[in-house]
Structure formats: structure tokens, C-alpha cells
N, C-alpha and C positions, 0 to 999 in steps of 0.2 A: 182824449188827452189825459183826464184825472184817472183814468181807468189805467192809461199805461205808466202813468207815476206812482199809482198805489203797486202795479209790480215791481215794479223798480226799488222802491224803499223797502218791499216785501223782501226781496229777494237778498236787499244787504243786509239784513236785520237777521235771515235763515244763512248767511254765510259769515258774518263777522260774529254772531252771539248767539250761536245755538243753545240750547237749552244743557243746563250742566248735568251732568248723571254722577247723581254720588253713590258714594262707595265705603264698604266699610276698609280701612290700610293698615298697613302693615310697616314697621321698616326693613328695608332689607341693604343688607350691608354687604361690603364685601373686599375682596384686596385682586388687582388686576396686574399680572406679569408677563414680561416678554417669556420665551421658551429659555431662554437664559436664564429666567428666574429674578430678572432687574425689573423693578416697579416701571410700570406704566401709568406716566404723569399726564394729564389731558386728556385721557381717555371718556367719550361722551356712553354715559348711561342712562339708553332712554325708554318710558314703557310704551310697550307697540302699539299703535293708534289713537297715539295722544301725543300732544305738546310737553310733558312732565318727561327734563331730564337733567341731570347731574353730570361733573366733570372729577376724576379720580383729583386728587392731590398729589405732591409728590412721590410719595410714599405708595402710592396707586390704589390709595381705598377711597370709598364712597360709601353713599347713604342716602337711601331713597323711598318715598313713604308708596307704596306698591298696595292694589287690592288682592284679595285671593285669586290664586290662579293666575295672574298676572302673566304676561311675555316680556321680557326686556331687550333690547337691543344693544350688544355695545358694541363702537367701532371707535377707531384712535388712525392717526394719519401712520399710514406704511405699513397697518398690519388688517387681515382678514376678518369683518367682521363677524361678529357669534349673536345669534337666536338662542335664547336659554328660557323656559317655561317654569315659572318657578312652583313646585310642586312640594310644599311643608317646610323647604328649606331657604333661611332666611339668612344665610352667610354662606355666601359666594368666595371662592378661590376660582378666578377665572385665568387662563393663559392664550395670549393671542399668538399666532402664527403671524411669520411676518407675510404683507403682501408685495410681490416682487413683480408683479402685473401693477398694485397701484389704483386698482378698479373699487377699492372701495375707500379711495383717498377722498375729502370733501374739499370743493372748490370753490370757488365765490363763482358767481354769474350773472349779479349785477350788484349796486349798491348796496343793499342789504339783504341780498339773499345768499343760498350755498345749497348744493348737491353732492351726490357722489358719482367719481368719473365717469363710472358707467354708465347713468342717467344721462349724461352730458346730450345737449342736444347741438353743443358750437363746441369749436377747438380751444382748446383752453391747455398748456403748457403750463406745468409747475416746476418750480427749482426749490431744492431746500439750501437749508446753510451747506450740510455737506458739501452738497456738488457747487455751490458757489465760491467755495474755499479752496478746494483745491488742493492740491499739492503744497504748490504754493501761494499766496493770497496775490492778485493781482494788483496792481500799481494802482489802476482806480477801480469802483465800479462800476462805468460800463464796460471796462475791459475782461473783468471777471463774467460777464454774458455771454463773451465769443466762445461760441462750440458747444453752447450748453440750450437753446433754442432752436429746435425744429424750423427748420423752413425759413428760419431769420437770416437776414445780408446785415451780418458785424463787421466793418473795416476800421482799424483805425488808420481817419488820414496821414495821421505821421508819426515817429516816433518820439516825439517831442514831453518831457514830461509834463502831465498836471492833463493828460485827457489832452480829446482830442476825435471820437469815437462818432461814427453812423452807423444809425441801427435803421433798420428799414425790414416790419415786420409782413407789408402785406403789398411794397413797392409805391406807387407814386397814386394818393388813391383823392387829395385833396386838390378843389379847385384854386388857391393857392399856393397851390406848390410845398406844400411842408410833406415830406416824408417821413419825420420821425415820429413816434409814438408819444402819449401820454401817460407822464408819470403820476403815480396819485400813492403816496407816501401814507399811511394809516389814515387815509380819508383826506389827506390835503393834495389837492393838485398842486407840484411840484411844476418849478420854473426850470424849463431847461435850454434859454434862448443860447444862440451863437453868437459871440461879442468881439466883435474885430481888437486887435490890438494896436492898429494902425498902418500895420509894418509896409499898406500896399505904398504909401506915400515911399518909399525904396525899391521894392520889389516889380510895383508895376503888375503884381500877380494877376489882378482881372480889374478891368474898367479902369475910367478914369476918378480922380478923387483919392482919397485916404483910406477909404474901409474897404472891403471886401472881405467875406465870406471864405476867399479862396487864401487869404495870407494865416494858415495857420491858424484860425482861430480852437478854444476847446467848450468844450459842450460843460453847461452848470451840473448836471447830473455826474457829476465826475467826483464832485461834492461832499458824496456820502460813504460813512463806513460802513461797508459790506459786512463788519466782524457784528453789527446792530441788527443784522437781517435776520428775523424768524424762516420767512420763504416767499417766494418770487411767483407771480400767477401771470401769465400773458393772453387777454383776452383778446382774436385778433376776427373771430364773429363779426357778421354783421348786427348783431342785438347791442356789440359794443358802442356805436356809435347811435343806437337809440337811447341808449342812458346818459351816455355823456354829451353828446352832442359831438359837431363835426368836427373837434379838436381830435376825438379818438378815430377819425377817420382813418389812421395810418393804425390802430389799433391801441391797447393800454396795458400798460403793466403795473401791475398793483403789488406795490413792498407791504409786507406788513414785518415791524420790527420785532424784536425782542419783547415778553412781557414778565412779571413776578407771576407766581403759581405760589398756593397754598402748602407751607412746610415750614422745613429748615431754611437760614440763608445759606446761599450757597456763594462762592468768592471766587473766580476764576481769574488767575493770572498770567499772562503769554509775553512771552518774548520771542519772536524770530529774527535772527539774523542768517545775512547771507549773500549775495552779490549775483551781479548779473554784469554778461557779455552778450557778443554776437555770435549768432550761431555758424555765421560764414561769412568771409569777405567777400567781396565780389574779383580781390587782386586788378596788380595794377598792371600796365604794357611795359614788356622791356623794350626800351629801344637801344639801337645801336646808331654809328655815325649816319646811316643809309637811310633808318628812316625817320632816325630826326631831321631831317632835310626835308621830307614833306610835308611837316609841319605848315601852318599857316605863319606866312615872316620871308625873311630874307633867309637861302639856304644855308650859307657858308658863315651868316652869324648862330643859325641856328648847329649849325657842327662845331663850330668853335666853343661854342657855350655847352655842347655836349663833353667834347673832348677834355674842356678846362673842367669839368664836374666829375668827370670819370677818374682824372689825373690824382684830384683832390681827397678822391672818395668820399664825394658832396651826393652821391644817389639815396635819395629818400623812397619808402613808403610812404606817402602822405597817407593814404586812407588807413594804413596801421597806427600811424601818430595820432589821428584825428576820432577815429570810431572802435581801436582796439585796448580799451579801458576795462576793468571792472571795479566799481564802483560797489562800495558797502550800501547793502539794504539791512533795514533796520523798522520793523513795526511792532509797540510796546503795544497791552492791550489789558487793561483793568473792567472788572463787572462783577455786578453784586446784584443779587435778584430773592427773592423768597417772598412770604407776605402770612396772612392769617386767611380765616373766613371770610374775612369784610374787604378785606386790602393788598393789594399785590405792587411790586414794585419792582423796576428794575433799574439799575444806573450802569453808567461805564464812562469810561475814557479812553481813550484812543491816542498813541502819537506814529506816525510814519513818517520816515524822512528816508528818501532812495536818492541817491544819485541817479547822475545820467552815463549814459557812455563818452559822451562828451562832454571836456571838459566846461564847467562854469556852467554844468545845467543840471536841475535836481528838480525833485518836487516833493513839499513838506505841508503834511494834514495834521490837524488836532482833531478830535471832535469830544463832546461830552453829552452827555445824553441822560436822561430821566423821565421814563414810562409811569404813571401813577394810575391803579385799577381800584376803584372803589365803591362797594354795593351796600346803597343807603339801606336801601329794603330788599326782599326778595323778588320784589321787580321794577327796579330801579335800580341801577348801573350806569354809571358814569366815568370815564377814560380821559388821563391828559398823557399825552406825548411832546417833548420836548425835546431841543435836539439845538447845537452850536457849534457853528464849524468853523474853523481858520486855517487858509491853506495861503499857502505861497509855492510859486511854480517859477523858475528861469529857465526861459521855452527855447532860446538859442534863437536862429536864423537858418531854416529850412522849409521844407516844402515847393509849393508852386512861385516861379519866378519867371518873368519877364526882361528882367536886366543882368542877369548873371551875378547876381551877387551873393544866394546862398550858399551854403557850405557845401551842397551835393553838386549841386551846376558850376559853381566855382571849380571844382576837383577835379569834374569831368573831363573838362578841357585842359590841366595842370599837368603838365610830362612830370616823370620822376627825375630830371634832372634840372629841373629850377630851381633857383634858391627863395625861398619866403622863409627862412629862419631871420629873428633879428642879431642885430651888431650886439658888439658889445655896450653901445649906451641904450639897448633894449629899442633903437629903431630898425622896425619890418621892411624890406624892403617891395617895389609892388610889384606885381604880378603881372608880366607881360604874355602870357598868354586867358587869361580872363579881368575880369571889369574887377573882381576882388582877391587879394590874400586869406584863406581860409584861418590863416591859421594867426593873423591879426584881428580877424572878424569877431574869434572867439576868445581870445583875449582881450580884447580891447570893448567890447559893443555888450550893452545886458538890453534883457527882455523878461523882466517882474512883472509876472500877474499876481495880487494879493486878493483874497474872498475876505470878507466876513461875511458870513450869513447864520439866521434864525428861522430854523419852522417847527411851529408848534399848531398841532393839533384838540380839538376835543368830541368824545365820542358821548350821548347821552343813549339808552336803550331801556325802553319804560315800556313794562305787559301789559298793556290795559285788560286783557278780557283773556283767560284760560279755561279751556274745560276739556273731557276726555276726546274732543274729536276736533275742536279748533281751537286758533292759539293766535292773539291780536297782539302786536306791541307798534311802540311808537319809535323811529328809529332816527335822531339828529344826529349831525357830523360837518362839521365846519373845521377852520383853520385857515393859518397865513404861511405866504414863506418871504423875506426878506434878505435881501442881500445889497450889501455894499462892495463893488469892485473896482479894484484899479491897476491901473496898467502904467508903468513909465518905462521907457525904450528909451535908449540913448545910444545914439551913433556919431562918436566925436569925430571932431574934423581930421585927427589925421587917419583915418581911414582911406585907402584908395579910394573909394568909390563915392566918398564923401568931397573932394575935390572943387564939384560948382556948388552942391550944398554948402559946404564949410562948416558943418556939424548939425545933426536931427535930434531933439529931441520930443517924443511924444509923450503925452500926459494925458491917459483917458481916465473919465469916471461915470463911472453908470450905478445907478440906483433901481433896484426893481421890488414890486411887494404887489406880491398876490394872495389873494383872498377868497375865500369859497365858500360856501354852506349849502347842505340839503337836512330837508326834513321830509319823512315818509312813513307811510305806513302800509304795515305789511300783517297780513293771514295767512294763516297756512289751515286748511279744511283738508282730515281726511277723516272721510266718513268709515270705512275700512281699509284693510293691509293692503288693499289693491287699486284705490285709487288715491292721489294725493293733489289739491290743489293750492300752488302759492300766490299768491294774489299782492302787487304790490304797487304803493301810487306815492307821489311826491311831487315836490318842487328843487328847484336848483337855481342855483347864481356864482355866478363864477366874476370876481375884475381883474383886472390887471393894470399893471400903471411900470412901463419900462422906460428909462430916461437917461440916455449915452450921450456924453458930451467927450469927443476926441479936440486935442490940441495938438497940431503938428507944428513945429516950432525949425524954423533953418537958419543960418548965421548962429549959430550957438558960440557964446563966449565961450573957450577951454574950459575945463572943470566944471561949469554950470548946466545943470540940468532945469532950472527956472527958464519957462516960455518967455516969461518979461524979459530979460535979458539977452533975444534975441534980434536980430535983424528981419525977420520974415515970421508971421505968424496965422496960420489957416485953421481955423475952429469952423466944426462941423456938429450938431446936435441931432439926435434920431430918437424919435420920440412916440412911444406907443399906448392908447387906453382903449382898454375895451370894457364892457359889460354883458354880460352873456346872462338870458334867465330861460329856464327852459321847467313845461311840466313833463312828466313821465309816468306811463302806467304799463307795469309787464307783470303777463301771466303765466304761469307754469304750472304744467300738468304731467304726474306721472302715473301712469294705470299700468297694471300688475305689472308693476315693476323691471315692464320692458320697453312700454315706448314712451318716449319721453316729447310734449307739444312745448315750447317757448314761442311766447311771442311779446314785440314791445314797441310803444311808439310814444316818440318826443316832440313837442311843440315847442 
């Protein structure tokens, strides 16, 4: 037993802290260019079979203390990396080609490690801002996902603004049922629950009770501004769920946002405007006297009420009234980034305000944002992210229904020769071929979802141990994400369909804050160009504390949207804590630089 401990300690002492080999150095400088001749900023220069490397600045120069004869590596995300042997010459003009394969893009693969695609030993999809941008920037972000993920099922369930989105990366892989993936924000796991609005207490959409799943709800990931996004990594491996535990059982997508880089400040200012419609109706039936008669009803009232409509020239488009809009889109967008040696920094602001196609529905994001990068020593690095968001959304009355009250199942069954316009003293009249008048529904009924939410992150990354052939640091990362949400729904009594209710008011509030931290450590041992091993171990704890209190309130006095003030009142509370701790240790191995071992297991 002491004989197999003495290898054991032997063995970590010849893999964390090899013995150092000094050298006499040199510096070598240089300036790094696309083929355009535009400075290449990030770009990593590193010396070949060592841990010693440097990132260009702005401007694309570096400086890096190199022994004689030295080999360098540089490689930058999009472009082809270059082997350069430096032979007398100590100032570099290098130019990268761009790579349009992407094979020697570096990817994250677990917590604190990273490779190059081509290594890749699991599927790993990247998105940059580019391709997340788009043409045009999408409404939220997870709708700016769809079409941009391999192998991913994006739907959104409805078109309702403020989100709404199912992402389903590897289909249905948890034993409770969750399909969606795991978001983890610059190191924080990101809250992305589904929060009913109440609306089934009318809709009837699924089950009995007030919530449901199925009325419409929008996903918290919807949250965030996209215009903040450096690039998007979709880990959807099974090593994913060794690190993270069975949350990323559906897979994980890892944001990393915006950061300041070494330079000038730089000031970016946007403004988009611009509008949206439908791209086709679906049109409506003409009917004549014959076959409004077979309508459901009496037939010869049903022909008389055609006849007096036609006479009138009362025949409507409803679906052209109700969904043929366009609506001003409008997204501002302020950011400021640069930094020194020591300090990098970025800010921004954000406003979006869209309309819906229908009227009285919109959805409006603030967010403000402040990245801070600062390196106490040259191996010591510290990161804070910061991020505040305030949305409001007026979601309408659509989707999955049971009683025929939303807008689309309303419509369905509506001939174009009803009347639902109101009088002159602005009263609707109701709808005798379904349960509601659409077009009282959306005049008269709101559905406010309002966020506030906070998450902040911090990143700490300490070297303990450097030398020409391994390379020790110490790698923490924690953060929270916090949100306050509320929902008020109001369906006043003179609704048709409000009748035995006599007016709904719903008033939810939920409160949610999550919390996370790992600490690990991580080696990377390559004894030469041809073999590399990364060695990494930690701990993890993840809580969570979710706390939705719905109030559906009936007898509603007119004008009051106060529950007290009702005749009938049903409070329902759903209430979630958890604690999750898990250790991890994953190995990585890559020999001459073509096959690539991962391996990882979490407790």
C-alpha cells in the first residue's frame, strides 16, 4: 500500500512540476494582419512545446520573450494557423489566411479547457456574432438560433412577442422530462424556467387548474441581448453531461459575451429601423347564400344574415383586420470597449421596442451591460461581467385552447359575413358563431409580462506552476442570476366569453436566483510537438430557489384589476429548491496531432 502511494505522489509531482529548463531569451515582436492588410486583434502567439503565450492587441502586435531558435505558433479564431521557426529575425510581419473550413478555430470542451476543431474528440457547433446577427437581428435571442445549429429542433411555439422558443439539442434525453439545454452565460448558469401566465384558468389549454405549460408561456432565455454576444459553442457530447452534471443532459450552450482588448477605445453606435408583416395569409372562404346555409344554426337565419351583409357591404376580411399589420421595429444599440495592459473593458446599452402584427401586442428590452478584465500580475487574472435587463412583453391571446376563445380558434370558425365591429358607443357585439369576438378580445383584454433581471458573473485564473513543457493554473468561476417577474392579465366582464366569470383578473409573481461556483485545476504536459496532455479536476455547486405565486381572481369590479376586489379568488404557489454538488476530473490527450482520447467522470 505505501509503495503504491509513493507512485502515486511520484507520478503528480513528474506531471504538475516538471523540472524547469532555462534558457537564455530574446524578445520577439511583431505585427499580425489579415490578407486585407487590417490588424488582427486576439490573435494567440505561442512558443511550440511550452505553455509561454501572448495575445496581439488591437493593433495586431505582440511581444514575446523566445529562446534562440525558437518555433512559434500563431493561430486566431477564422483564420489558418502558421508555424514560423525564428532564425536571427526578431520582428515578425505575419499575415494569416482566412480559414473557411474553421479546423483551426479553438473551442471550449469543458470548464476550463479549449482545443482546436480539428482535435475535437465530441461535436461542438460554434456561432459567431456574424451569423447570429443576421440580416436582420431577431426579436429575441433564441429566436436568432433557429437555422443556425446543426442537428438542433428550434420551434417557436407561437408568435406572440417577448419569446416563446423550444430548442431541443439531442431530443428527449432527461429522466425528467426537460428537453431544453443548458445555458451558462460567461461561467454562470443561466435560469431559463417556463413561467405560465395563468391564462389556462380561460383557455382550458391543458389540465385542470390555472397553469399550464401549454397556455402560451415564454422561455427566460429570451432575456438576453444578442448585440452582447462574442460567440455561441453548443456542447451536445456526451463528456457534456460529465462536467456539468444531468442538467446538460439535453446538451449546453455556452455564451461568452463581449470583452475590452488592449488599444484605442473604440465607440460603436447602431440604429436599425424597419418593420415586419406576414409573409402569407392563409385567406378566408367566400361564401355565397348556398353555403352559408350549412353552416352550424338555423339555415334561413343563417341566409338572411348573409343576404342583409351582402346588401350592406358589411363582408369583412377578418384575418386581413386582425394579422395584416406592419408594425415599426426599432433596435438602438450603444458600446464602448478598449482597455491598456492591465485592463480591458467593455460597456453597452441596448433599447428594442417591436411591435406585434397584432394590434395592442409588442415587445420592449433595455439591457445594459459592463464586462471588467484585469491582470493583477502576469499570472493572476481576474474577470467581472455584469449584465441588467428590463423587458416588457403584451403577449395577446393565442395559441393552444380548449374553449375557443383565442384569436386563431375564434377566427376559424367566424364567416366573413358576421358582424363583430362595435356601435357607435364603441359596444362589440358577440359572436354567434364561436365562444369569443376576436376583435373585442384584442381591444379590450391585456397580457403584460414585465422582467427585471441581474446576472453577474466572476472569473479568477491564477498560474501556479510554468515551465518549457507544463503549464499549472488555478481556474475559479462562480456567479448569480436573478430575476423578478410579473404577469397581470385582465379579462373584463364585458367580454363574451367572460359572461359566468364576470371579469378575470390574473396577477402572478415569481422570484427566481440562481447561484453557481467551480473551482479546478488544470495542467496541460507536453513533453514534445507530438504528444499533449490536459489534465483537469474540480468541484462544482450549482442552487436554485424558483418561487411563482399565481392569483386568478373572477367577479372582477369594472376597471379594477385588484384581486381584493373580487368576488372569487384562487391562489396557487409552485415552488422549487435545489442543490446540486458534483466533483469532476477530465483527461485529454492529443498525440501527433491526429488522434485525439477525451475522457470525463462526475460524482
Amino acid at each position: 500500500m505505501r509503495k503504491k502511494l509513493l507512485f502515486i505522489i511520484g507520478w503528480l509531482i513528474i506531471t504538475i512540476a516538471p523540472v524547469t529548463l532555462f534558457a537564455q531569451t530574446k524578445a520577439l515582436t511583431g505585427t499580425i494582419t489579415a490578407s486585407n492588410s487590417s490588424p488582427v486583434a486576439g490573435a494567440t502567439v505561442a512558443l511550440k512545446n511550452s505553455s509561454q503565450a501572448v495575445a496581439s492587441d488591437a493593433n495586431g502586435k505582440f511581444s514575446l520573450n523566445v529562446p534562440d531558435n525558437a518555433t512559434v505558433i500563431i493561430s486566431a479564431i477564422g483564420y489558418k494557423s502558421q508555424t514560423i521557426t525564428i532564425a536571427g529575425n526578431y520582428n515578425l510581419k505575419i499575415t494569416l489566411d482566412e480559414d473557411v473550413s474553421n479546423l483551426d478555430e479553438v473551442v471550449v470542451t469543458g470548464l476550463s479547457t479549449s482545443v482546436k476543431r480539428k482535435n475535437l474528440a465530441n461535436s461542438v457547433a460554434v456561432i459567431g456574432q456574424k451569423e447570429l446577427d443576421g440580416t436582420a437581428p431577431a426579436q429575441t435571442f433564441d429566436a436568432a438560433l433557429e437555422g443556425k445549429i446543426p442537428g438542433a429542433n428550434i420551434n417557436a411555439n407561437s408568435g406572440s412577442p417577448g419569446g416563446g422558443i423550444s430548442i431541443k439539442l439531442r431530443g428527449v434525453t432527461s429522466v425528467y422530462g426537460n428537453t431544453q439545454p443548458l445555458y451558462v452565460i460567461d461561467g454562470v448558469e443561466a435560469d431559463n424556467s417556463i413561467t405560465s401566465a395563468g391564462l389556462n384558468a380561460v383557455t382550458a389549454a391543458g389540465g385542470s387548474g390555472p397553469t399550464s405549460t401549454q397556455d402560451n408561456p415564454s422561455s427566460r432565455i429570451a432575456d438576453i441581448n444578442a448585440d452582447d454576444i462574442e460567440s455561441i459553442e453548443i456542447l451536445k457530447g456526451a463528456s457534456a453531461a460529465a462536467i456539468y452534471g444531468s442538467k446538460a443532459a439535453a446538451g449546453v450552450i455556452i455564451i461568452t459575451t463581449k470583452h475590452g482588448k488592449q488599444g484605442k477605445t473604440n465607440i460603436r453606435i447602431s440604429q436599425d429601423l424597419g418593420f415586419s408583416s406576414p409573409i402569407k395569409l392563409l385567406g378566408v372562404r367566400q361564401f355565397t347564400a348556398q353555403t352559408a346555409a350549412t353552416l352550424p344554426g338555423d339555415s334561413a337565419t343563417l341566409v338572411n344574415m348573409f343576404k342583409a351583409a351582402q346588401a350592406s357591404g358589411h363582408i369583412y376580411d377578418y384575418e386581413k383586420e386582425i394579422y395584416d399589420h406592419k408594425p415599426l421595429l426599432r433596435n438602438t444599440t450603444f458600446s464602448m470597449d478598449g482597455g491598456n495592459d492591465k485592463t480591458g473593458f467593455y460597456f453597452s446599452v441596448a433599447q428594442k421596442d417591436e411591435g406585434g402584427i397584432v394590434q395592442r401586442t409588442g415587445y420592449n428590452n433595455t439591457s445594459v451591460r459592463l464586462n471588467l478584465d484585469h491582470k493583477i500580475t502576469d499570472g493572476i487574472k481576474i474577470g467581472i461581467t455584469t449584465n441588467y435587463i428590463n423587458s416588457s412583453a403584451d403577449r395577446g391571446l393565442f395559441n393552444n385552447d380548449n374553449a375557443g376563445v383565442t384569436t386563431g380558434i375564434a377566427l376559424s370558425s367566424t364567416p366573413d359575413f358576421a358582424q363583430l365591429h362595435p356601435d357607435a358607443n364603441g359596444v362589440y357585439p358577440s359572436n354567434p358563431f364561436a365562444a369569443s369576438n376576436p376583435l373585442q378580445t384584442i381591444a379590450l383584454m391585456q397580457n403584460n409580462e414585465l422582467v427585471n433581471r441581474f446576472i453577474t458573473g466572476v472569473n479568477l485564473d491564477v498560474t501556479l506552476q510554468k515551465s518549457s513543457h507544463s503549464f499549472t493554473r488555478f481556474v475559479g468561476r462562480g456567479g448569480v442570476d436573478f430575476y423578478n417577474l410579473e404577469t397581470n392579465v385582465l379579462f373584463p366582464s364585458v367580454l363574451q366569453f367572460e359572461a359566468v366569470a364576470k371579469g378575470t383578473s390574473i396577477q402572478g409573481f415569481t422570484k427566481n436566483l440562481n447561484t453557481n461556483f467551480i473551482f479546478s485545476l488544470v495542467n496541460t504536459y507536453a513533453p514534445s510537438d507530438k504528444f499533449t496532455l490536459t489534465s483537469s479536476a474540480g468541484i462544482t455547486q450549482e442552487t436554485g430557489d424558483y418561487n411563482n405565486l399565481l392569483d386568478v381572481a373572477t367577479q372582477v369590479i369594472s376597471g379594477q384589476t385588484d384581486v381584493s376586489q373580487a368576488g372569487a379568488l384562487n391562489a396557487t404557489q409552485s415552488r422549487i429548491k435545489y442543490l446540486n454538488g458534483g466533483i469532476f476530473i477530465q483527461e485529454e490527450a492529443n498525440i501527433i496531432n491526429a488522434i485525439t482520447l477525451t475522457g470525463g467522470l462526475r460524482f
